[in-house]
N, CA, C and O atoms as CSV, one atom per row, in Angstrom:
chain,resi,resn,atom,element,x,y,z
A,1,UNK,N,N,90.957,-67.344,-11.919
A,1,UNK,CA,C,89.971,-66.344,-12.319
A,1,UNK,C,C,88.977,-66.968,-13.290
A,1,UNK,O,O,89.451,-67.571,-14.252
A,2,UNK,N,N,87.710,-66.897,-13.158
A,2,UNK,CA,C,86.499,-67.497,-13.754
A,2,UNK,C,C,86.843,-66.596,-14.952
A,2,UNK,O,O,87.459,-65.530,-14.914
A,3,UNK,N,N,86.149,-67.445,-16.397
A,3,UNK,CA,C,86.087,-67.173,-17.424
A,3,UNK,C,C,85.040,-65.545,-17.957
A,3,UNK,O,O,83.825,-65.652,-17.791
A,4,UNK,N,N,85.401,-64.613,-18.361
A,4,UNK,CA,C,84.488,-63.853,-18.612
A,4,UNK,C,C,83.301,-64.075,-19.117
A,4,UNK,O,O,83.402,-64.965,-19.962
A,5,UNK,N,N,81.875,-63.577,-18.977
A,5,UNK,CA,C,80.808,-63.567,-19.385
A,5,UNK,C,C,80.874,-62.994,-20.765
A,5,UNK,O,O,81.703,-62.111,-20.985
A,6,UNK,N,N,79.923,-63.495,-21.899
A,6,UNK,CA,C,79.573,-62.668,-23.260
A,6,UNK,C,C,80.009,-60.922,-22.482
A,6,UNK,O,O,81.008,-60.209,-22.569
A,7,UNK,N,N,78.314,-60.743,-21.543
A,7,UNK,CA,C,78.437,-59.083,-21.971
A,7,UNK,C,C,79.665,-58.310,-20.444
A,7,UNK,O,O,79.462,-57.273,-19.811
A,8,UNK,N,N,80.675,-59.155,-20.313
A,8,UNK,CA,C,81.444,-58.523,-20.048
A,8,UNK,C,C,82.664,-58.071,-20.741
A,8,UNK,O,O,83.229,-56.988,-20.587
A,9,UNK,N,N,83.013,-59.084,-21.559
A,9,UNK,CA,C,83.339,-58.887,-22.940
A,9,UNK,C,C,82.857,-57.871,-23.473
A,9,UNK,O,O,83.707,-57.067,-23.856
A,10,UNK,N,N,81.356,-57.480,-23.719
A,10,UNK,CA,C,81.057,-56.546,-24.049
A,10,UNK,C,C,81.086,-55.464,-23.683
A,10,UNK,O,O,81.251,-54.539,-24.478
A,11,UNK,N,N,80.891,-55.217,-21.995
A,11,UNK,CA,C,81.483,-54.120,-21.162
A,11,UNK,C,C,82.693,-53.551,-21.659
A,11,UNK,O,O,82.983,-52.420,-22.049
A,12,UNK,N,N,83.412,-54.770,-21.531
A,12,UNK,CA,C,84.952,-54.177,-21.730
A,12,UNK,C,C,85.125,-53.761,-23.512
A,12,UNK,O,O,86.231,-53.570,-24.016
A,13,UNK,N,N,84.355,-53.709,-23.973
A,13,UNK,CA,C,85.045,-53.541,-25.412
A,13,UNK,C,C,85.884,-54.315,-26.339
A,13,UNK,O,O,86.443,-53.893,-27.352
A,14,UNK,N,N,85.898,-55.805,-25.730
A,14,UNK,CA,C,86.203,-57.101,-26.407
A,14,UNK,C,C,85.525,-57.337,-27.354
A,14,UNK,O,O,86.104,-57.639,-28.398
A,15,UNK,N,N,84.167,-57.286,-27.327
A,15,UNK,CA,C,83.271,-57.678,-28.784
A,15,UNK,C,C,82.530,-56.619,-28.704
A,15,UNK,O,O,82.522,-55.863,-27.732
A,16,UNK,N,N,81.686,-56.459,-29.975
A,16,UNK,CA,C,81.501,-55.156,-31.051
A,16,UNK,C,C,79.744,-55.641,-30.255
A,16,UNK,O,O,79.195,-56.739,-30.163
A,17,UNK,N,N,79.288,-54.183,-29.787
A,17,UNK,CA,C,77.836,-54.435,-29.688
A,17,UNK,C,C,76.565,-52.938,-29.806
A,17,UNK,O,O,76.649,-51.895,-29.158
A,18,UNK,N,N,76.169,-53.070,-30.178
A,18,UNK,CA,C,75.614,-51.524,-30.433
A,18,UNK,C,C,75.027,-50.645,-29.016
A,18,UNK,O,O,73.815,-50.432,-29.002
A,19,UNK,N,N,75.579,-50.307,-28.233
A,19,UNK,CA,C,76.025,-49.604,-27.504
A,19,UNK,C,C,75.158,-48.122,-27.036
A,19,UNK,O,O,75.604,-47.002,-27.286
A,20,UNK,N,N,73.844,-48.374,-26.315
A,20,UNK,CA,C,73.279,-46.751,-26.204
A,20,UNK,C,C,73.154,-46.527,-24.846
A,20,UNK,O,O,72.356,-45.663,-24.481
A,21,UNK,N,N,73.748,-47.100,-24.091
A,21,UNK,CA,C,73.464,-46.016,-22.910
A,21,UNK,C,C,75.354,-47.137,-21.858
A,21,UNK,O,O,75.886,-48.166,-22.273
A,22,UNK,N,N,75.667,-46.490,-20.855
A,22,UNK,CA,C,76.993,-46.557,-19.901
A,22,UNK,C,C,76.885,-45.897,-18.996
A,22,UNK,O,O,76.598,-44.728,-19.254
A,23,UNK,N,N,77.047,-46.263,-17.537
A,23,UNK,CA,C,77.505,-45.856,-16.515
A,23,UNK,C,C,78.550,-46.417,-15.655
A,23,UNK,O,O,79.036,-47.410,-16.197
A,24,UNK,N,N,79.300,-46.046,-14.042
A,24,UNK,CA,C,80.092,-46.893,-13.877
A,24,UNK,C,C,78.918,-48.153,-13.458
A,24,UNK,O,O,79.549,-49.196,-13.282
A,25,UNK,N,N,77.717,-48.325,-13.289
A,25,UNK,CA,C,77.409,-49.868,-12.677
A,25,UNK,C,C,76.589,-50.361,-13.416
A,25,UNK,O,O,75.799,-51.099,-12.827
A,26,UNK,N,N,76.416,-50.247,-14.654
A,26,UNK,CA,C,75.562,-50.908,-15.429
A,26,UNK,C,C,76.044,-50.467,-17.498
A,26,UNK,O,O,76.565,-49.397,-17.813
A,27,UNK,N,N,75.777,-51.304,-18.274
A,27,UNK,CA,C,75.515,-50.632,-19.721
A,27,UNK,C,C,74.652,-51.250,-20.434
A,27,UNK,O,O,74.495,-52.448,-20.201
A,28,UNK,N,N,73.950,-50.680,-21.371
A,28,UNK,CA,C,72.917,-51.033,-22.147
A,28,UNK,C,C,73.278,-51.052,-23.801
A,28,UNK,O,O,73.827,-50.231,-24.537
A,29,UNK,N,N,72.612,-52.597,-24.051
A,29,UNK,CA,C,72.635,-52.639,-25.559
A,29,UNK,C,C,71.849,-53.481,-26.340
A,29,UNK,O,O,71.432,-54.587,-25.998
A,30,UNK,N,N,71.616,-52.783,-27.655
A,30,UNK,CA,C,70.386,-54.064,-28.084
A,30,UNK,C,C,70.623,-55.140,-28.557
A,30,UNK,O,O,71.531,-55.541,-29.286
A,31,UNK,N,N,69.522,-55.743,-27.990
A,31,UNK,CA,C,69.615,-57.310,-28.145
A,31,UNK,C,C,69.825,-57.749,-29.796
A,31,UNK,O,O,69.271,-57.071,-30.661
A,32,UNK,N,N,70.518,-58.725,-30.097
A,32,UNK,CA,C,71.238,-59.107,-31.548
A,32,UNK,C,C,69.804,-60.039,-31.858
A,32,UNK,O,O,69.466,-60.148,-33.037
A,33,UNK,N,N,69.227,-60.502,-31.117
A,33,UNK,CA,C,67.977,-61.154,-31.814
A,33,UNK,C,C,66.965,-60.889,-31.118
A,33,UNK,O,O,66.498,-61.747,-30.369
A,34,UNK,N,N,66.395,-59.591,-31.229
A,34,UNK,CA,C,64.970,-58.644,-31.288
A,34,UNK,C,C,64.069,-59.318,-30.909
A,34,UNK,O,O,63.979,-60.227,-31.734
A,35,UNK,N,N,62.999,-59.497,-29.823
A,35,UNK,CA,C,62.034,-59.843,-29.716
A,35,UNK,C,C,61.126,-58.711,-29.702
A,35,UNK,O,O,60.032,-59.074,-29.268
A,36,UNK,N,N,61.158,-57.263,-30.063
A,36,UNK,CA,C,60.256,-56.768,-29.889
A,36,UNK,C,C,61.042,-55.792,-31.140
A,36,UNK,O,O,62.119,-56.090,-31.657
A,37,UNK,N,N,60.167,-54.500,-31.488
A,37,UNK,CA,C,61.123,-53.296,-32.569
A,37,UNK,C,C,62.083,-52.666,-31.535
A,37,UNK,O,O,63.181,-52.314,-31.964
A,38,UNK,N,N,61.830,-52.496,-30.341
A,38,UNK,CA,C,63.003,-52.576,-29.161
A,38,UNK,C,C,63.237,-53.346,-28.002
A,38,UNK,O,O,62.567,-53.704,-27.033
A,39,UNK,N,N,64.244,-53.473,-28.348
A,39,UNK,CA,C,64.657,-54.680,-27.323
A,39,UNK,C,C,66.063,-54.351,-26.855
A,39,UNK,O,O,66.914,-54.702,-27.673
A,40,UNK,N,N,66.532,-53.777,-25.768
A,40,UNK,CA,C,67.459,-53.630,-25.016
A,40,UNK,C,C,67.799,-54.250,-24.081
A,40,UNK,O,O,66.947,-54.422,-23.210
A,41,UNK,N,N,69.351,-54.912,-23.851
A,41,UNK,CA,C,69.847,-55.758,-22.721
A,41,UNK,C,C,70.001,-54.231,-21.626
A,41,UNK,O,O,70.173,-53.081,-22.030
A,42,UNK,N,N,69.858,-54.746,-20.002
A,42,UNK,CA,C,70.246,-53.945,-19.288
A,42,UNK,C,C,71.201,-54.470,-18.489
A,42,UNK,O,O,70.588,-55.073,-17.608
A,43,UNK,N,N,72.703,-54.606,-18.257
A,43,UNK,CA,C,73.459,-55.551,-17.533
A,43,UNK,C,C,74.235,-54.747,-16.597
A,43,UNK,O,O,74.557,-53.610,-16.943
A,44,UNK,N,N,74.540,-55.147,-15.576
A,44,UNK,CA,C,75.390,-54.927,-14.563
A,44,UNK,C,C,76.948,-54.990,-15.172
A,44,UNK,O,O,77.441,-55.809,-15.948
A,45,UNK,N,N,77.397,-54.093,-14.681
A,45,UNK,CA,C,79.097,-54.474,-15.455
A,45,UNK,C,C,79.483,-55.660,-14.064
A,45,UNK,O,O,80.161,-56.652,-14.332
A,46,UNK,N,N,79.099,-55.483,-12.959
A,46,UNK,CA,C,79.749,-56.651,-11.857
A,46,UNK,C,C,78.845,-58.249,-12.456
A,46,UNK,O,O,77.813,-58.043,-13.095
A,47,UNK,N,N,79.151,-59.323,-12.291
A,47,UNK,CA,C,78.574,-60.136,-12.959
A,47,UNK,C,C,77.871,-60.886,-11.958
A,47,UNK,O,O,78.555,-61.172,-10.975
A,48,UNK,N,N,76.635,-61.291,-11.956
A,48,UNK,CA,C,75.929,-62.166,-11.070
A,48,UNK,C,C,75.235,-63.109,-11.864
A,48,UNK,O,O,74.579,-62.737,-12.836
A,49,UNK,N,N,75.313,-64.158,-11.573
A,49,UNK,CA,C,75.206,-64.705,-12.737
A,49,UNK,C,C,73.589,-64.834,-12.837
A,49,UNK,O,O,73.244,-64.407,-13.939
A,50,UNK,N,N,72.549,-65.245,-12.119
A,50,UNK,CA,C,71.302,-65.256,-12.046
A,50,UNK,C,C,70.915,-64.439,-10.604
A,50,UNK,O,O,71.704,-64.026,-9.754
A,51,UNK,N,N,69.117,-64.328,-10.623
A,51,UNK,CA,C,68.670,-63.300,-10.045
A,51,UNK,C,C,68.797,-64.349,-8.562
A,51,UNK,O,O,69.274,-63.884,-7.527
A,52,UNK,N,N,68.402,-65.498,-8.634
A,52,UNK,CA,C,68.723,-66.002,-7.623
A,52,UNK,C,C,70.104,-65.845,-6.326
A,52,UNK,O,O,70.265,-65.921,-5.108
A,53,UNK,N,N,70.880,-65.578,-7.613
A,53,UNK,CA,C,71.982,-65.128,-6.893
A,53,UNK,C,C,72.625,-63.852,-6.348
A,53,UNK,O,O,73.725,-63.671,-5.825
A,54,UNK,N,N,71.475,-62.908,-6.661
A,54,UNK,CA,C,71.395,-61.500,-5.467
A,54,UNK,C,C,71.356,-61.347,-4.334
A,54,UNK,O,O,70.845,-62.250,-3.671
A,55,UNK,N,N,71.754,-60.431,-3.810
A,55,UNK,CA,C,71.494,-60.340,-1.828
A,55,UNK,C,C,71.057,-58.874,-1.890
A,55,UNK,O,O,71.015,-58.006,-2.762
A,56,UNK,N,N,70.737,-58.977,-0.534
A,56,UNK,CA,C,69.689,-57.696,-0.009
A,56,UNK,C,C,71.221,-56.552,-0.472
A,56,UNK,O,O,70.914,-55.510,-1.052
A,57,UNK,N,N,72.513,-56.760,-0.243
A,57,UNK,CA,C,73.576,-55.743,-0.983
A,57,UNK,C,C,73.166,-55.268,-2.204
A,57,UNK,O,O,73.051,-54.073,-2.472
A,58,UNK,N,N,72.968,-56.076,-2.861
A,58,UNK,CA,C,72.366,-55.754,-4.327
A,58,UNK,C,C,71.494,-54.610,-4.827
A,58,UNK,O,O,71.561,-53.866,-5.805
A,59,UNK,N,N,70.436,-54.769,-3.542
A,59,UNK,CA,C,69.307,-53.778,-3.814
A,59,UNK,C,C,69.163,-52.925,-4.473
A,59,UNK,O,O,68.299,-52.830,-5.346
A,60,UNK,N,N,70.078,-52.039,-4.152
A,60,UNK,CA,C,70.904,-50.530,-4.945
A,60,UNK,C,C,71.134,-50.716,-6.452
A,60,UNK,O,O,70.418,-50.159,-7.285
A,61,UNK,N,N,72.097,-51.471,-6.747
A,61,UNK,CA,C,72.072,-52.072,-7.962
A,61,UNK,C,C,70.772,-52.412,-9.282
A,61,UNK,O,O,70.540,-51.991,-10.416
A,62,UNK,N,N,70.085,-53.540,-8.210
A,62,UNK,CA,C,68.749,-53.776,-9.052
A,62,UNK,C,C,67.920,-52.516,-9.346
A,62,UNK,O,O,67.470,-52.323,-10.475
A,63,UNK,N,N,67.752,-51.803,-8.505
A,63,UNK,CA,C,67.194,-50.307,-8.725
A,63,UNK,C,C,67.796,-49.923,-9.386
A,63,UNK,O,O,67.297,-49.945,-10.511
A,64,UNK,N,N,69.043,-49.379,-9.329
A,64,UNK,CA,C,69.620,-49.040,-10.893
A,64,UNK,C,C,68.990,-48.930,-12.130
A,64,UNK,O,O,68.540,-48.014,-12.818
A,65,UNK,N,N,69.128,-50.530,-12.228
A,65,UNK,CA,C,68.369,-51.317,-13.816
A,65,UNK,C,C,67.407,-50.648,-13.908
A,65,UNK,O,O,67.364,-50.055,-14.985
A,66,UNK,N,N,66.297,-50.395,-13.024
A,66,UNK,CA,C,64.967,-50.214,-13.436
A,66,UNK,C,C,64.897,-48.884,-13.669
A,66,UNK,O,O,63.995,-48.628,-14.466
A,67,UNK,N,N,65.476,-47.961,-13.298
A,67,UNK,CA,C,65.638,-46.752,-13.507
A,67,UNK,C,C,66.783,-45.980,-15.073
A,67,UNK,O,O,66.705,-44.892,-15.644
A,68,UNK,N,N,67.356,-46.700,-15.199
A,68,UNK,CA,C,67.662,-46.933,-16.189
A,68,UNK,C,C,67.288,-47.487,-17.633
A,68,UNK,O,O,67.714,-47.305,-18.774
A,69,UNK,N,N,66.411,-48.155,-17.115
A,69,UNK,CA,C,65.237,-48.577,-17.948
A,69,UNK,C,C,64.167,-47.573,-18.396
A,69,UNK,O,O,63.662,-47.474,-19.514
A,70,UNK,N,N,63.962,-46.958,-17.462
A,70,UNK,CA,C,62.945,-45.864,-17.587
A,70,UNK,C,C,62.990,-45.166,-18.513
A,70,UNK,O,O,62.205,-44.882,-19.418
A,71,UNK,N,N,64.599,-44.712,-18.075
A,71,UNK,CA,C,65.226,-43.602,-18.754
A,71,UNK,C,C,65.610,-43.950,-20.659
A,71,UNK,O,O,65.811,-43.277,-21.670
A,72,UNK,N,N,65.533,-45.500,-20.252
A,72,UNK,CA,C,66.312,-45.630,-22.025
A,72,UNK,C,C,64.669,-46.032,-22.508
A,72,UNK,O,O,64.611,-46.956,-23.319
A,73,UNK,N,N,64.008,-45.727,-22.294
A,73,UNK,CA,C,62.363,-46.392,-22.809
A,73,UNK,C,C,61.990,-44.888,-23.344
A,73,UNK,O,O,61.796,-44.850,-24.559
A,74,UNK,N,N,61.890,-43.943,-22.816
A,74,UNK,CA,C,61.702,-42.314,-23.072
A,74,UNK,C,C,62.432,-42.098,-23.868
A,74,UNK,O,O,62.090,-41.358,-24.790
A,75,UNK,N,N,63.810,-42.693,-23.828
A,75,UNK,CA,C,64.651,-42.195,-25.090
A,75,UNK,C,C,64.569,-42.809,-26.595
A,75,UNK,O,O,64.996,-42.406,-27.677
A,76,UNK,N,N,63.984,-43.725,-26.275
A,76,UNK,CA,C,63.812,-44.711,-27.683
A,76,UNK,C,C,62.182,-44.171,-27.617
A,76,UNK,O,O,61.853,-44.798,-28.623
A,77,UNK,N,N,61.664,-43.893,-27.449
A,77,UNK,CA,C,60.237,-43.447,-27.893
A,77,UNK,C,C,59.152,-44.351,-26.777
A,77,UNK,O,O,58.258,-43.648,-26.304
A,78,UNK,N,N,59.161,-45.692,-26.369
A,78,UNK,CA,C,58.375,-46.022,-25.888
A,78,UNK,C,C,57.566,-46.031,-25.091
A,78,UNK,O,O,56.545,-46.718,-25.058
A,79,UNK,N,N,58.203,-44.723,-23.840
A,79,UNK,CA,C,57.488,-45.029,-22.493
A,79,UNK,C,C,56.175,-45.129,-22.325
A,79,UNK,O,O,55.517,-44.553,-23.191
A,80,UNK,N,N,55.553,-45.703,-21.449
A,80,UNK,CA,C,53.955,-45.777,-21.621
A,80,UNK,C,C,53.749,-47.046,-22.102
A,80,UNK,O,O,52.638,-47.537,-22.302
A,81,UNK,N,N,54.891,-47.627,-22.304
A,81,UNK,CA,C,53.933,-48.751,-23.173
A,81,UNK,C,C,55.456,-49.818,-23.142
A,81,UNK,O,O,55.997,-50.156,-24.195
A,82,UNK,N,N,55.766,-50.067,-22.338
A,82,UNK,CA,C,57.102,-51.250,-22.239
A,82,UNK,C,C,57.027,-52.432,-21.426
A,82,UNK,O,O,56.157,-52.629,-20.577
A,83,UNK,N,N,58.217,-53.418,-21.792
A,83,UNK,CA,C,57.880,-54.251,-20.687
A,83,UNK,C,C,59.598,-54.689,-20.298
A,83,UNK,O,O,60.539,-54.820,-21.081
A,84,UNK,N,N,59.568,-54.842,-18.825
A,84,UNK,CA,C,61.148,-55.451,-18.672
A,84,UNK,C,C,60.682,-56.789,-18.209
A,84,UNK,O,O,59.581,-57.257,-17.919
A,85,UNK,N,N,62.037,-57.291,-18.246
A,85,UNK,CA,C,61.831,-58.878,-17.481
A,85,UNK,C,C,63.233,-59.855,-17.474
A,85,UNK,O,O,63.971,-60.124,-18.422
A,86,UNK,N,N,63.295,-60.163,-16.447
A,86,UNK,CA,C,64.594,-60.676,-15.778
A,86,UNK,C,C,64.166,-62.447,-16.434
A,86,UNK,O,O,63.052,-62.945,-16.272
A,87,UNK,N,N,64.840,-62.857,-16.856
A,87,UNK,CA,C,64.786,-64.535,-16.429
A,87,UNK,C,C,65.599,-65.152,-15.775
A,87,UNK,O,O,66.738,-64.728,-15.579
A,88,UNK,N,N,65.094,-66.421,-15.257
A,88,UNK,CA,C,66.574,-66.746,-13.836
A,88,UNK,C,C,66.040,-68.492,-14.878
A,88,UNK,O,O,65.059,-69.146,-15.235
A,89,UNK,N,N,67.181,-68.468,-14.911
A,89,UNK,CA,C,68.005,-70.356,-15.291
A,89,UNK,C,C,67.340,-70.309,-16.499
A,89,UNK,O,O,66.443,-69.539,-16.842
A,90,UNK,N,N,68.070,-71.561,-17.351
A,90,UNK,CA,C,67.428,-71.860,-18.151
A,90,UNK,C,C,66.326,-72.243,-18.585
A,90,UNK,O,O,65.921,-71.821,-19.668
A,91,UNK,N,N,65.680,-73.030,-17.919
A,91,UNK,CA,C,64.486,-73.425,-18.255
A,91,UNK,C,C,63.329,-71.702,-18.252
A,91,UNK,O,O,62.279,-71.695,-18.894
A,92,UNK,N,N,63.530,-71.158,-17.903
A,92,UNK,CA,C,63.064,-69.467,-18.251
A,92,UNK,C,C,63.320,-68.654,-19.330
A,92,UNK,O,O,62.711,-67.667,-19.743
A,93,UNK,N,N,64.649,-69.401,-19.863
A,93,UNK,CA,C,64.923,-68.952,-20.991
A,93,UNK,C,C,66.002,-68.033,-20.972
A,93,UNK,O,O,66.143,-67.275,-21.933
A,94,UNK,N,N,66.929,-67.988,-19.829
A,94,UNK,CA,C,68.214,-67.326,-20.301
A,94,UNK,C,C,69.081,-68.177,-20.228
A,94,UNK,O,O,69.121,-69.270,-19.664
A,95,UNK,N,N,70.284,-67.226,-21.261
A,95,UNK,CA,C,71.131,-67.878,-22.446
A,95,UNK,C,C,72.471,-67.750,-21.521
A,95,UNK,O,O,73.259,-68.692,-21.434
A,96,UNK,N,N,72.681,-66.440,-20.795
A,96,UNK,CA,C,73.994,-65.451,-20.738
A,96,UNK,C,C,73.653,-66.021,-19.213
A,96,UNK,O,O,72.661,-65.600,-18.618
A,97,UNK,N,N,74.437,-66.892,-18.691
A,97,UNK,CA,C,74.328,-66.506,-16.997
A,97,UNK,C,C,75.340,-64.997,-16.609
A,97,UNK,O,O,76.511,-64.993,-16.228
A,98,UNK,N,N,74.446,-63.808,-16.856
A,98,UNK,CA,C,74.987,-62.806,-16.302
A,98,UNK,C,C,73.863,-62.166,-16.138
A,98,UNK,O,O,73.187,-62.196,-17.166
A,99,UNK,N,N,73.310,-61.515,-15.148
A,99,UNK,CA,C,72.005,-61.004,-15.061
A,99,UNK,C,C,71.887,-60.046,-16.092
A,99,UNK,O,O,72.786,-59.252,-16.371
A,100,UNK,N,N,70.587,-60.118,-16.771
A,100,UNK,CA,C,70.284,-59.121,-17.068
A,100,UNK,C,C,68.939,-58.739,-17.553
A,100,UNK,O,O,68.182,-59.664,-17.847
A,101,UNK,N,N,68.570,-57.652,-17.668
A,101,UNK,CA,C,67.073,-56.933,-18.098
A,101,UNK,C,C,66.775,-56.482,-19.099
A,101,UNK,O,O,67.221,-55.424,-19.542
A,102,UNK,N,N,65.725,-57.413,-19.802
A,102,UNK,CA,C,65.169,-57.055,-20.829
A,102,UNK,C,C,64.549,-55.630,-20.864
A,102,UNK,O,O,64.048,-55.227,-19.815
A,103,UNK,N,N,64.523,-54.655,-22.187
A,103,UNK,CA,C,63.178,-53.648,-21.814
A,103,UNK,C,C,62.986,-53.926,-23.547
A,103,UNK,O,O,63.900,-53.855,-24.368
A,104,UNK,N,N,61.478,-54.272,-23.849
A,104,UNK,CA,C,61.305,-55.054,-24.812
A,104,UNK,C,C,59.618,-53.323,-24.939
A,104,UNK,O,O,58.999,-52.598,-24.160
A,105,UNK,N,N,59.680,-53.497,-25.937
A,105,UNK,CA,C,58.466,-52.202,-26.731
A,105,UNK,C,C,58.292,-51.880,-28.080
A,105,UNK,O,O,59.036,-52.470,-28.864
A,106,UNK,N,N,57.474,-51.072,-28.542
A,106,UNK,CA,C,57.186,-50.689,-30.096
A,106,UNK,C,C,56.472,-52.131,-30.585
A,106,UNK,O,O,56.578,-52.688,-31.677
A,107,UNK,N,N,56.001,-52.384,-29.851
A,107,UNK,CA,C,54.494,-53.201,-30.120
A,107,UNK,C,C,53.866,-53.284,-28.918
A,107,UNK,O,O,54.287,-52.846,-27.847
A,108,UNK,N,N,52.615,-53.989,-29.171
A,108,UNK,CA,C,51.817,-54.576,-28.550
A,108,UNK,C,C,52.027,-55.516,-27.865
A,108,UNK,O,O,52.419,-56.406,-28.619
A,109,UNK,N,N,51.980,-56.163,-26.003
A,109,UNK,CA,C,52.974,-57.236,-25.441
A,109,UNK,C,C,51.040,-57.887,-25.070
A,109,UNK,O,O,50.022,-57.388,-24.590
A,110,UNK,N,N,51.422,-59.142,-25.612
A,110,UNK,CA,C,50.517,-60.573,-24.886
A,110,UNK,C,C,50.675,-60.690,-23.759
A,110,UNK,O,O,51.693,-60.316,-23.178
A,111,UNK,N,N,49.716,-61.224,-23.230
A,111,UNK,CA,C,49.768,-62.060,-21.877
A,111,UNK,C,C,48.857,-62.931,-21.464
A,111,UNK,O,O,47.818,-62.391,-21.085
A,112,UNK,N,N,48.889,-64.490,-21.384
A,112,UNK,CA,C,50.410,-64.256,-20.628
A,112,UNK,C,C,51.594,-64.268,-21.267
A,112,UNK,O,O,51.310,-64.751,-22.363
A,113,UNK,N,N,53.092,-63.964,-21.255
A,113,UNK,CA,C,53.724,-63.869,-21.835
A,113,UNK,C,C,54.543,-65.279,-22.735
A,113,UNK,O,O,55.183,-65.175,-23.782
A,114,UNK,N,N,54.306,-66.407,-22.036
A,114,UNK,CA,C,54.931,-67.938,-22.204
A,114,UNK,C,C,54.530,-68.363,-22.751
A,114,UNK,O,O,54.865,-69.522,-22.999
């Protein structure tokens, strides 16, 4: 059995993470180093490790996220004015090979973003 991911650990209630939104196929929590005044992880509780590594099965899933996103952007005040964003490998800049979605707001977003 492959080693658990950080935020499955976190799924499961192994490590302490601030915790605002759960369903059975996804949970949300904010990011420990803020790039924006909100910044929320959106993760799959099943683990994939990058976006590359989705299939057309998935679909359902990825929709999920984004809808979920929606929903936690209205609840934190931002909607109207957010941004999500997936990174795939490192050189993009993710840390956690476990997919997941930024929803980053409560400022002003540059672009381009890099």
């Amino acid at each position: 059995m492959a080693e658990k991911t950080l935020f499955q650990k976190i799924a499961d209630r192994e490590i302490p993470a601030d915790i605002v939104y759960e369903d059975d196929q996804c949970i949300a929590f904010r990011d420990i180093n803020p790039q924006a005044p909100t910044h929320l992880l959106i993760v799959p509780r099943r683990p994939i490790p990058t976006l590359d590594d989705i299939t057309e099965e998935d679909a359902p899933l990825i929709g999920h996220l984004f809808v979920v996103a929606r929903r936690l952007a209205a609840q934190e005040g931002i909607a109207g004015g957010y941004r999500t964003v997936f990174n795939c490998g490192a050189a993009a800049g993710q840390s956690v090979f476990h997919l997941h979605l930024h929803l980053l707001g409560g400022r002003p977003m540059q672009w381009p973003p890099g």
